[in-house]
C-alpha positions as a Markdown table, in Angstrom:
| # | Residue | x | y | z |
|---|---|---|---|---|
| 1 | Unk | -17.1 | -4.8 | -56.0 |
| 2 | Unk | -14.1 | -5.2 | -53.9 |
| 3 | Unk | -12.8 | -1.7 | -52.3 |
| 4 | Unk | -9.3 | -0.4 | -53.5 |
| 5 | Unk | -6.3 | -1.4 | -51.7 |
| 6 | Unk | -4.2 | 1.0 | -49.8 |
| 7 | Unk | -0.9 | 0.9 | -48.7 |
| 8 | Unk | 1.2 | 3.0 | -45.7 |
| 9 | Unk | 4.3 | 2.6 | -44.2 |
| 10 | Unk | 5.2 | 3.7 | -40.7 |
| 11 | Unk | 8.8 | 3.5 | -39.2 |
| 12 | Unk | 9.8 | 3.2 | -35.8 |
| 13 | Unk | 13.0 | 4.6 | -34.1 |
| 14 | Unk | 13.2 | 2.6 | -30.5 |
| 15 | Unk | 13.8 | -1.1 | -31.2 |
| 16 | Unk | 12.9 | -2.0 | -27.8 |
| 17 | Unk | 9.8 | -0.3 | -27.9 |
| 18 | Unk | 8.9 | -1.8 | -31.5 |
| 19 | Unk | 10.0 | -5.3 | -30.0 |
| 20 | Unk | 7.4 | -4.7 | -27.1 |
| 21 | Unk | 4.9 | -3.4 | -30.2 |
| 22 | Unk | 5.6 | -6.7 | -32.0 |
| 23 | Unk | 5.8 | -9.4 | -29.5 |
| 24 | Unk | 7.3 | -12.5 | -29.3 |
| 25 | Unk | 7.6 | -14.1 | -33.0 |
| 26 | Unk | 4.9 | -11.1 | -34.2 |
| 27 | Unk | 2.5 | -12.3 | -32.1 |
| 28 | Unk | 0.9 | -8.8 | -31.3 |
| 29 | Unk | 1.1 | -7.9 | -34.9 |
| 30 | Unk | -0.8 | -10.7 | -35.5 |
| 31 | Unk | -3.7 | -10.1 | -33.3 |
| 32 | Unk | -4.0 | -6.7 | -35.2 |
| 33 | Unk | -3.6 | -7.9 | -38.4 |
| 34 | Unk | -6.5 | -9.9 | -36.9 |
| 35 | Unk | -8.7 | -7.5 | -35.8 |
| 36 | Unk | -8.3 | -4.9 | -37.8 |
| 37 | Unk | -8.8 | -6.9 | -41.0 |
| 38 | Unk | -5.2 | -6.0 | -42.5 |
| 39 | Unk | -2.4 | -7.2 | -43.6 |
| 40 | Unk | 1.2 | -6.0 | -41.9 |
| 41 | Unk | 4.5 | -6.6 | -43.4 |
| 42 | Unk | 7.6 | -5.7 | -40.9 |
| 43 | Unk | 11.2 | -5.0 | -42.1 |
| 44 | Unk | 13.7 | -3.6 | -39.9 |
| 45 | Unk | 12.1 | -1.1 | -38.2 |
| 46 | Unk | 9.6 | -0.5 | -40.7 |
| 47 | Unk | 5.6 | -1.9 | -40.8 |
| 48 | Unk | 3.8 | -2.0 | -44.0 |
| 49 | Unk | -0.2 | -1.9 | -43.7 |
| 50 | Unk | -2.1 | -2.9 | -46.3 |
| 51 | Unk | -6.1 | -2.7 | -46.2 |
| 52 | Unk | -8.6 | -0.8 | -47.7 |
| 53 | Unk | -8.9 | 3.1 | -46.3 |
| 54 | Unk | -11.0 | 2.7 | -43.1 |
| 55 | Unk | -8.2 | -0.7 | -42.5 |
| 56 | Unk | -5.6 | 1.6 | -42.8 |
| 57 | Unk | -6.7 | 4.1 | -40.7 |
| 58 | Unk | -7.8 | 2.0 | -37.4 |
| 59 | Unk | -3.9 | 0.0 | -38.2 |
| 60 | Unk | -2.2 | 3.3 | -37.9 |
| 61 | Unk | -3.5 | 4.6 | -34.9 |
| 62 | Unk | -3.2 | 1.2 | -33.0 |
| 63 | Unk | 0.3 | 0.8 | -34.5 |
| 64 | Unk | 1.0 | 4.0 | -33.1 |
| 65 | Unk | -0.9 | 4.3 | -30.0 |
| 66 | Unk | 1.0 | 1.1 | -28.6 |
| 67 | Unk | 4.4 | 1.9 | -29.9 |
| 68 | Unk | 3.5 | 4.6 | -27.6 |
| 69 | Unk | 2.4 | 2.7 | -24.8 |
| 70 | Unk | 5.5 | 0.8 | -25.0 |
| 71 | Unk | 7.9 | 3.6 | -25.0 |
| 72 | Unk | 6.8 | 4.7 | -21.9 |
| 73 | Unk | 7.3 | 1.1 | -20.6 |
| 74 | Unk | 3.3 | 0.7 | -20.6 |
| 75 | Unk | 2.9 | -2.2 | -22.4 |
| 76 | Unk | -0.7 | -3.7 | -23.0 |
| 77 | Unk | -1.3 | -7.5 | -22.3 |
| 78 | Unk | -2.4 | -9.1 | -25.5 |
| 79 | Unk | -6.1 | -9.3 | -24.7 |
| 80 | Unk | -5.7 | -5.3 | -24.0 |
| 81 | Unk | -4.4 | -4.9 | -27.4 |
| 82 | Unk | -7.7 | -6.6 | -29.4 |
| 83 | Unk | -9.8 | -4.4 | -27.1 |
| 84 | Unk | -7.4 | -1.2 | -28.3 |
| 85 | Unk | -8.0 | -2.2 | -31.6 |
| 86 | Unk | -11.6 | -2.9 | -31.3 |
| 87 | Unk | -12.1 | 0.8 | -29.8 |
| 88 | Unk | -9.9 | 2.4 | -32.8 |
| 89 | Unk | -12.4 | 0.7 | -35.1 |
| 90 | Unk | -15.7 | 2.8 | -33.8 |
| 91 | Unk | -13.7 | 5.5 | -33.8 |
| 92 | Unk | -9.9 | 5.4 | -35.4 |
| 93 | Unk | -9.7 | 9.2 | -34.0 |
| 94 | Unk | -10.4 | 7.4 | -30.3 |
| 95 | Unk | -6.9 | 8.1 | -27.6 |
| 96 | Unk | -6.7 | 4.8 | -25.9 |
| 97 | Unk | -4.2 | 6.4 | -23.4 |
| 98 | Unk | -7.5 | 8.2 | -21.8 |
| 99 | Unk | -8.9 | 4.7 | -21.8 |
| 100 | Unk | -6.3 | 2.5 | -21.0 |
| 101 | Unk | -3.7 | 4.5 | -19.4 |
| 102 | Unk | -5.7 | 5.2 | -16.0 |
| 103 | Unk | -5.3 | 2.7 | -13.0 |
| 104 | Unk | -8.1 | 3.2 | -10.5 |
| 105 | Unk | -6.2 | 0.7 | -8.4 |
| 106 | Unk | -3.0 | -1.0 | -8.7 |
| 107 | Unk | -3.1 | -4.4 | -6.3 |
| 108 | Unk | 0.1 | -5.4 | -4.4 |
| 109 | Unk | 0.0 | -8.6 | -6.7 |
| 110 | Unk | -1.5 | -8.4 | -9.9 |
| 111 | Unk | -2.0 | -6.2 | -13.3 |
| 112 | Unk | -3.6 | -2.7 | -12.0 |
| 113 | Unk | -7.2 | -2.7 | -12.2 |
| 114 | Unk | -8.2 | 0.1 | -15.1 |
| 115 | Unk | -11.3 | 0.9 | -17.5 |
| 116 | Unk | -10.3 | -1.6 | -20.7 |
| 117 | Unk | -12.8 | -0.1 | -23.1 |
| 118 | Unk | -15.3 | 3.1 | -23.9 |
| 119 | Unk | -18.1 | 1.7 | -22.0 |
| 120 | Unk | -15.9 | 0.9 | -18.9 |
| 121 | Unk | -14.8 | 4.4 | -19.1 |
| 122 | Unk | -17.9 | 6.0 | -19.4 |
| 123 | Unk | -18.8 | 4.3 | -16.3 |
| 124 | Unk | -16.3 | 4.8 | -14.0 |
| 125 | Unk | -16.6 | 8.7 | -15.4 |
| 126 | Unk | -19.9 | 9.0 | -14.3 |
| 127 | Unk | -19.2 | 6.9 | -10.9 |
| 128 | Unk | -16.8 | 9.8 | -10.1 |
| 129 | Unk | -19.1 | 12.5 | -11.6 |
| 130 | Unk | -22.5 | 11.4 | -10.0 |
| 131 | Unk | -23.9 | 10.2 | -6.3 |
| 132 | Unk | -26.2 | 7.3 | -7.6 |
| 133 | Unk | -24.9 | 5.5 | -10.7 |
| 134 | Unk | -26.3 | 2.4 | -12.5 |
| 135 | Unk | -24.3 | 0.0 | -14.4 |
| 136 | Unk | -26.6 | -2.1 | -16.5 |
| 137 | Unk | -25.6 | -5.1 | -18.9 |
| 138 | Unk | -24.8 | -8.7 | -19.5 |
| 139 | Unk | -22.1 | -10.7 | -16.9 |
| 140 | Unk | -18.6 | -10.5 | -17.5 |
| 141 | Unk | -18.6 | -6.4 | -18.7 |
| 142 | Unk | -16.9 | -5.4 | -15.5 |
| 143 | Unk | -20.1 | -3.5 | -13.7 |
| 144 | Unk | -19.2 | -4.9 | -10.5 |
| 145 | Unk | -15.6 | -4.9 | -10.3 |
| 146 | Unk | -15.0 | -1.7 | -11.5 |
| 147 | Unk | -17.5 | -0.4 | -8.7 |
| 148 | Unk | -15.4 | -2.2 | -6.2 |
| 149 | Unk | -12.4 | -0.5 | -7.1 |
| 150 | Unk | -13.7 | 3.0 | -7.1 |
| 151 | Unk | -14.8 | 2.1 | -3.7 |
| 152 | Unk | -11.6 | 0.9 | -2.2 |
| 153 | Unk | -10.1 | 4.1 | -4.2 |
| 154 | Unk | -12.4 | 6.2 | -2.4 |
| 155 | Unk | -11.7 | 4.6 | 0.8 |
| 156 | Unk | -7.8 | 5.1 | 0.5 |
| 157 | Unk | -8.3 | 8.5 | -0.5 |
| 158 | Unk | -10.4 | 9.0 | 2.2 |
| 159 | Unk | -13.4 | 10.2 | 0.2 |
| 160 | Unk | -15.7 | 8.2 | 2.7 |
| 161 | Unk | -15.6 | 6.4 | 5.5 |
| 162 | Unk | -17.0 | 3.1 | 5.1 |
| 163 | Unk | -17.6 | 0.7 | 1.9 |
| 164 | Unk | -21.1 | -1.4 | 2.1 |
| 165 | Unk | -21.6 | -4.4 | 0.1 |
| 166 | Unk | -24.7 | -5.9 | -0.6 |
| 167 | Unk | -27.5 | -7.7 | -2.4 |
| 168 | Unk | -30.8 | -9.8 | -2.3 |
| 169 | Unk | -30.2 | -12.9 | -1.2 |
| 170 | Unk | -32.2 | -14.8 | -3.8 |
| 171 | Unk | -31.4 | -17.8 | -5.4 |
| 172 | Unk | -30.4 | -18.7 | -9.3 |
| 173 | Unk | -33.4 | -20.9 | -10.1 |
| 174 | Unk | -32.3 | -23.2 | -7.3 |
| 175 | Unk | -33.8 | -24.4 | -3.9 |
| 176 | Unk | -31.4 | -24.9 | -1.2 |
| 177 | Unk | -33.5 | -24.9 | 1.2 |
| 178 | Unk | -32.3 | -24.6 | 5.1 |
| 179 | Unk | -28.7 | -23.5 | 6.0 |
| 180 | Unk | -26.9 | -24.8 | 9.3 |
| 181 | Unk | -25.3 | -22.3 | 10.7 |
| 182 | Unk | -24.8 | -18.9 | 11.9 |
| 183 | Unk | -26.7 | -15.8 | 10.3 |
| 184 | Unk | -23.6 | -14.9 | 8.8 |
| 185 | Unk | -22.8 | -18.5 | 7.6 |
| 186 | Unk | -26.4 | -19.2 | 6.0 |
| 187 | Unk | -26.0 | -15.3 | 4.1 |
| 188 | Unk | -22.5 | -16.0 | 3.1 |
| 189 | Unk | -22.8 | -17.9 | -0.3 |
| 190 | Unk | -24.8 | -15.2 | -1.9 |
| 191 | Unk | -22.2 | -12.8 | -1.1 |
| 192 | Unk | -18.9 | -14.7 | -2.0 |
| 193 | Unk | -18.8 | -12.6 | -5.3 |
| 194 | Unk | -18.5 | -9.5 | -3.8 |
| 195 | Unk | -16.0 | -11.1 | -1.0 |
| 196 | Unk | -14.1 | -12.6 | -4.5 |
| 197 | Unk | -13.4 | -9.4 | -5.8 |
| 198 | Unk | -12.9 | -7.5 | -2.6 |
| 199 | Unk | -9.8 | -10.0 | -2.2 |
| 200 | Unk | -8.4 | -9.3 | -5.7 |
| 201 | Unk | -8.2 | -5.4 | -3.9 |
| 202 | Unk | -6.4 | -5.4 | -0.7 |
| 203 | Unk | -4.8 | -8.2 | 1.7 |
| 204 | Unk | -6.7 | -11.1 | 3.1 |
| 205 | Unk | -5.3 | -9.7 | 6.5 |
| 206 | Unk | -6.4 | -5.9 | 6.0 |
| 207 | Unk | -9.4 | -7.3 | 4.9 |
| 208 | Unk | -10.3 | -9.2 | 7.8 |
| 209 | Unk | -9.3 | -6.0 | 9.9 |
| 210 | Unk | -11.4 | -3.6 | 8.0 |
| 211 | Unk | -14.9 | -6.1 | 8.5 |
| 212 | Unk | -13.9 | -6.2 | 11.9 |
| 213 | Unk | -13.4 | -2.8 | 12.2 |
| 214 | Unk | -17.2 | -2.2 | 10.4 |
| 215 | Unk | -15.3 | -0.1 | 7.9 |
| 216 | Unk | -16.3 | -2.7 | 5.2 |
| 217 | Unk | -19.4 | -4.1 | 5.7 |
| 218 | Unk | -20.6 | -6.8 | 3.6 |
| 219 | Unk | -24.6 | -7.9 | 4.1 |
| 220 | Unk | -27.8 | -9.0 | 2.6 |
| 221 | Unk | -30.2 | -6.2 | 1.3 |
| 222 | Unk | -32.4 | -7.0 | 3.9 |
| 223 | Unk | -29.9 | -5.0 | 6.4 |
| 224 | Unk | -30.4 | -2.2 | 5.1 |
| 225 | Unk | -33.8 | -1.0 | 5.7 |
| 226 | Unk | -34.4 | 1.6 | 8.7 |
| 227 | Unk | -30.6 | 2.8 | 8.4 |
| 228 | Unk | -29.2 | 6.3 | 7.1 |
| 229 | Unk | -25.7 | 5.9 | 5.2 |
| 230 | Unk | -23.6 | 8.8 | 5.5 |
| 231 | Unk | -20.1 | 9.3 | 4.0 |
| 232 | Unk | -20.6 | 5.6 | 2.7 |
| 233 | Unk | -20.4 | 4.2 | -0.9 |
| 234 | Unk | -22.4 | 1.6 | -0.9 |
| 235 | Unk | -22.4 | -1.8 | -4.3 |
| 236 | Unk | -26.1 | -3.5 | -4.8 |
| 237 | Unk | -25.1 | -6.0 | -7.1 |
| 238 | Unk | -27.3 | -8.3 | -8.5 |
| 239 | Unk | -29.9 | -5.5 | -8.6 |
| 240 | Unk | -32.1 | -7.1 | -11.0 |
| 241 | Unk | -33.7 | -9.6 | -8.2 |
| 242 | Unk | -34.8 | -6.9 | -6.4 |
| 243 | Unk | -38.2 | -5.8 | -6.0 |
| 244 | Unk | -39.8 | -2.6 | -6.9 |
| 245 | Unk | -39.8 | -1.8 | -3.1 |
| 246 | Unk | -36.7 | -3.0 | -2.6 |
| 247 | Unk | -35.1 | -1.1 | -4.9 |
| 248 | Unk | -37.3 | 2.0 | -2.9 |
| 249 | Unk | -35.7 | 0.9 | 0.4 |
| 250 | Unk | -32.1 | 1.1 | -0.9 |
| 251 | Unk | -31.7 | 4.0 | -2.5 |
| 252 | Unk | -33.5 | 6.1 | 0.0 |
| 253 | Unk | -30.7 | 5.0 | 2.6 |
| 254 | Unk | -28.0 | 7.2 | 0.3 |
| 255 | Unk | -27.2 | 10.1 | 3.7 |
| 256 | Unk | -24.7 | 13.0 | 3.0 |
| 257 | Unk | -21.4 | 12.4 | 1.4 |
| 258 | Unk | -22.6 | 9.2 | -0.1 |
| 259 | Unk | -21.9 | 7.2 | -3.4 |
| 260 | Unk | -24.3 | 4.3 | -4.4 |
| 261 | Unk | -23.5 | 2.3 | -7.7 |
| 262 | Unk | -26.3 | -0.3 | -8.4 |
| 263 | Unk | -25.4 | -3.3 | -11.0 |
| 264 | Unk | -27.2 | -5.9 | -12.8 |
| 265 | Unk | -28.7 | -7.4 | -15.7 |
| 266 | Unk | -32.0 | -7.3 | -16.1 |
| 267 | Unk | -32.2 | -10.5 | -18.4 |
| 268 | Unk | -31.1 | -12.7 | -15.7 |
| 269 | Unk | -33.4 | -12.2 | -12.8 |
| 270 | Unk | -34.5 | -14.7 | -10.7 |
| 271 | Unk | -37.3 | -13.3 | -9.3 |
| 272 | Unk | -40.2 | -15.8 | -9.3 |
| 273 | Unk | -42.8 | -15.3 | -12.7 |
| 274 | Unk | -44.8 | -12.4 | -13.0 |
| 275 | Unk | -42.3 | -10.2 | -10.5 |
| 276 | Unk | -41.5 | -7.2 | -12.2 |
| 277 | Unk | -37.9 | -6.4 | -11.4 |
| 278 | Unk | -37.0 | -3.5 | -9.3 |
| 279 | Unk | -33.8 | -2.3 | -11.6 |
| 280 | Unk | -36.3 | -2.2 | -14.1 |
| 281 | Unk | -38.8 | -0.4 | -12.4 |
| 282 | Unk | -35.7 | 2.0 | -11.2 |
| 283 | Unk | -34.8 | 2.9 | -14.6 |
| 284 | Unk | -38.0 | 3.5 | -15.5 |
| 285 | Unk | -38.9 | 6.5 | -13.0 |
| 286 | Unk | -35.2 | 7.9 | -12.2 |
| 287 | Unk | -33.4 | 8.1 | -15.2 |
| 288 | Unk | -33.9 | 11.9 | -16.1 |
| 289 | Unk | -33.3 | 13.2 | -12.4 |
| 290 | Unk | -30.2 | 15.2 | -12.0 |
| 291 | Unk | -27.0 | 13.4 | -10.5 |
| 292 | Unk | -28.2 | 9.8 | -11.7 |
| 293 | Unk | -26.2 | 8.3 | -14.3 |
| 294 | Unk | -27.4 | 5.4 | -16.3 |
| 295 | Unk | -24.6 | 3.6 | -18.2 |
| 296 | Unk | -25.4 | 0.5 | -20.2 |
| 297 | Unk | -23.2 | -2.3 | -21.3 |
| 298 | Unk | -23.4 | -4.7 | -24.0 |
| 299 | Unk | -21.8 | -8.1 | -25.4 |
| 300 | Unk | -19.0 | -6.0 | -27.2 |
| 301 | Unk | -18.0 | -4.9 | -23.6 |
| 302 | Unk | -18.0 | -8.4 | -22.6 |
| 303 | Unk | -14.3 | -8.8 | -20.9 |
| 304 | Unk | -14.3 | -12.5 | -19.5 |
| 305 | Unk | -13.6 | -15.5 | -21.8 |
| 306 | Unk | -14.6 | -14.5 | -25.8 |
| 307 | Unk | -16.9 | -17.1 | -25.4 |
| 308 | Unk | -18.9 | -15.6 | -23.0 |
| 309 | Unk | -19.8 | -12.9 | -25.5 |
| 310 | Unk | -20.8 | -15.6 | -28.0 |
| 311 | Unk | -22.9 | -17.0 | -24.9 |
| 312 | Unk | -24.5 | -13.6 | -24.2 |
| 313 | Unk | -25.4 | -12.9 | -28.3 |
| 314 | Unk | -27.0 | -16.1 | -28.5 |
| 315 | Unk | -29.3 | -15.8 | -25.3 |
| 316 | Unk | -30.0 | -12.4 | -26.3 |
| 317 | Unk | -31.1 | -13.7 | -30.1 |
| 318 | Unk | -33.2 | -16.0 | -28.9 |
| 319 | Unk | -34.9 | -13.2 | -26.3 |
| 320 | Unk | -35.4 | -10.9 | -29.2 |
| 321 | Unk | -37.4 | -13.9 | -31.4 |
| 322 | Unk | -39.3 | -14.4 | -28.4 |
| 323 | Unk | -40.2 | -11.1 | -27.7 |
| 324 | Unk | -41.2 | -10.7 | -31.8 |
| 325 | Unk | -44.0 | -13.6 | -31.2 |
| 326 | Unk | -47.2 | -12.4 | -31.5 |
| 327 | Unk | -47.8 | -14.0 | -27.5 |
| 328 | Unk | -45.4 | -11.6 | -26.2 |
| 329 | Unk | -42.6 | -14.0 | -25.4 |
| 330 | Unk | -42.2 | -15.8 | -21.8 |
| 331 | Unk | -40.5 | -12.9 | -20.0 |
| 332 | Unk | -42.3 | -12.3 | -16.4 |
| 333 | Unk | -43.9 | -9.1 | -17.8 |
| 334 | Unk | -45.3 | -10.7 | -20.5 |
| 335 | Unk | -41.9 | -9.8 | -22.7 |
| 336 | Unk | -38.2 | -10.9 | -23.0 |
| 337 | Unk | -37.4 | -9.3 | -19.2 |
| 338 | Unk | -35.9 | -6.7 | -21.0 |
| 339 | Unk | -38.8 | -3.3 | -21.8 |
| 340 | Unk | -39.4 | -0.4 | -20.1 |
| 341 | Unk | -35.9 | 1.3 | -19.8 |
| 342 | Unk | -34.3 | -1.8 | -20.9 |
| 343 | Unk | -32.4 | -2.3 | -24.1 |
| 344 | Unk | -33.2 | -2.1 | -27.4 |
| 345 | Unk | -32.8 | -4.8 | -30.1 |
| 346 | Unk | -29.0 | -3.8 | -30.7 |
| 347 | Unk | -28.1 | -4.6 | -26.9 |
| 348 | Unk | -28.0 | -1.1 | -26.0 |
| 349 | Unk | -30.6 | 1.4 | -24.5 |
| 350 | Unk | -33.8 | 1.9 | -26.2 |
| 351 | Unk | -33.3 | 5.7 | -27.0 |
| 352 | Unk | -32.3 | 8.9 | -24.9 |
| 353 | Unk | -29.0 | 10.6 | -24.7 |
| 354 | Unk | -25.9 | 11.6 | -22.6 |
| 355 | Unk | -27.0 | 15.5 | -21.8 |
| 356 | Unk | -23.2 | 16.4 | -21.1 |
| 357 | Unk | -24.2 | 17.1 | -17.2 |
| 358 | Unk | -23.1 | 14.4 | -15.1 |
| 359 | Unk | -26.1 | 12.1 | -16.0 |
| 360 | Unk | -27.3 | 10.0 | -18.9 |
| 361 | Unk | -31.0 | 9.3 | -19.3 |
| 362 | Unk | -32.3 | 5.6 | -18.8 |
| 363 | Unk | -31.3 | 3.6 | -21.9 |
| 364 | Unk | -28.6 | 6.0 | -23.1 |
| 365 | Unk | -25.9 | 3.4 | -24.4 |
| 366 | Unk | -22.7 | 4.0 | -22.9 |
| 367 | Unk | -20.5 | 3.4 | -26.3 |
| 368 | Unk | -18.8 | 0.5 | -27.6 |
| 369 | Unk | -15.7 | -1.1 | -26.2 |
| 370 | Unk | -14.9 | -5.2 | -24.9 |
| 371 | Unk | -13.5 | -9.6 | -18.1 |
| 372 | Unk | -14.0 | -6.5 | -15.9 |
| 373 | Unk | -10.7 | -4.9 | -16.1 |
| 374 | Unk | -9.1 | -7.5 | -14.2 |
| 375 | Unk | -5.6 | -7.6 | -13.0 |
């Protein structure tokens, strides 16, 4: 039984805002005709939506959302309107200005750097709201990035005084076996990402000062044992090669007026077999303690090339049939990689809830939303 068609009719008084709304030969119409699943007519100044109810509903609040967007001259790239759309559909009562409409950072070249979904937001809510904050999910959800421009925020604003970049230097199922060079030369490849992003934030040249300077130090995990960081925020990325003790050592470095955001995803570790994985064992034990936030991303949140999402569904598919064998699956716990405070079969957190206090209990999901909020 099909469900009854609806029709509405919104008009629009600013033609160069509704040009901005419509894009070039409809083009932005199109993508929400796309994904809403309805159909838009436009005359004049005057859209047409035609969809069943819930259609209608999402269409007119992302018709009308944008239109406002683009009469403050705050138009949305295309790929920033799906995502709009895609929000409006969990919840057509969602205000994508509180999601959209906040840079954390706006690059002297470059689109400013802002939360581009629910999840995103969440996170970089609780990063603001919390001292220790982990962003757990699949690549490509923004975890990292978003991290590194709160910290260069924070820095500018003089919130703290240093930034601290690291991770475990561990390979991706590779041997490379010895490194000429200097200490710094040998560590270097397994930090590139974070140098990546750090040069999407400020100038190559301020950059350079600020490493010399030791205001933004960027070093293996191993560093960090034996040292107290005060008035630091302080990115472990790749958190999921860690070990247990690992994991231990780093976040009892956090000193007074410190920030640490840990990222990763625990379905890509590369710690040898039958290493359990210190983000794992971290979510486990600290998720209900006061001041830790636990905010988990999905493939919906995905923000990198569409594909990428496909990528991560399929992978994650195939986990769950593994993990539904009677053997227990491969995983180097005797699972998929992903129990214990990991997520559940829908991508999300296996249970728990957001307590409304600053902090979100291990496997709380984080909402729904869609390549890290990049400029």
């Amino acid at each position: 039984m099909t469900k009854p068609l609806r029709r509405d009719k919104l008009a629009f008084d600013d033609p160069t805002a509704l040009q901005a709304l419509c894009g070039t030969n409809n083009a932005r119409l199109k993508l929400v005709e796309r994904t809403a699943g309805v159909e838009l007519h436009l005359r004049g100044n005057e859209i047409t939506i035609e969809a069943d109810e819930a259609g209608v509903e999402v269409a007119k609040a992302a018709l009308e959302q944008l239109y406002a967007f683009a009469r403050k001259g705050k138009n949305l790239a295309s790929d920033d309107v799906v995502r709009a759309v895609k929000v409006l559909r969990a919840d057509h009562r969602a205000h994508i200005a509180d999601i959209f409409g906040e840079a954390i950072l706006t690059p002297r070249a470059g689109r400013p750097v802002a939360p581009k979904g629910l999840a995103q937001k969440r996170y970089v809510d609780a990063v603001r709201a919390c001292d220790i904050v982990f962003g757990v999910g699949p690549a490509g959800t923004g975890k990292t990035y978003l991290a590194m421009a709160l910290a260069v925020r924070a820095l500018l604003d003089k919130q703290v005084r240093r930034i601290i970049l690291t991770r475990p230097a561990v390979e991706a199922g590779e041997k490379l076996g010895f490194l000429p060079g200097t200490l710094e030369e040998k560590v270097d490849p397994y930090l590139r990402p974070l140098y990546d992003a750090l040069h999407d934030m400020l100038e190559a040249d301020r950059i350079q000062r600020l490493i010399t300077e030791d205001v933004i130090e960027v070093a293996p995990l191993a560093f960090m044992r034996g040292r107290t960081l005060n008035d630091c925020f302080v990115i472990l990325d790749e958190a999921q090669n860690t070990t247990p003790e690992q994991m231990k050592m780093f976040l009892t470095r956090l000193g007074f007026g410190g920030k640490a955001v840990v990222t990763g995803d625990p379905s890509q570790t590369d710690l040898p077999r039958g290493h359990r994985s210190g983000l794992r064992d971290a979510l486990d034990l600290l998720g209900d303690i006061r001041g830790i936030a636990v905010c988990w991303f999905d493939d919906h949140d995905v923000v990198r090339h569409p594909l990428v999402a496909d990528i991560v569904r399929a992978y994650d598919a195939r986990d769950r049939s593994r993990s539904a064998r009677p053997d227990g699956g491969d995983g180097p716990d005797g699972d998929d990689r992903r129990g214990g405070g990991g997520r559940g079969d829908d991508g999300r957190g296996g249970g728990g809830d957001d307590r409304g206090d600053g902090r979100q209990r291990a496997g709380a999901p984080a909402g729904t939303s869609d390549d890290s909020a990049l400029p």
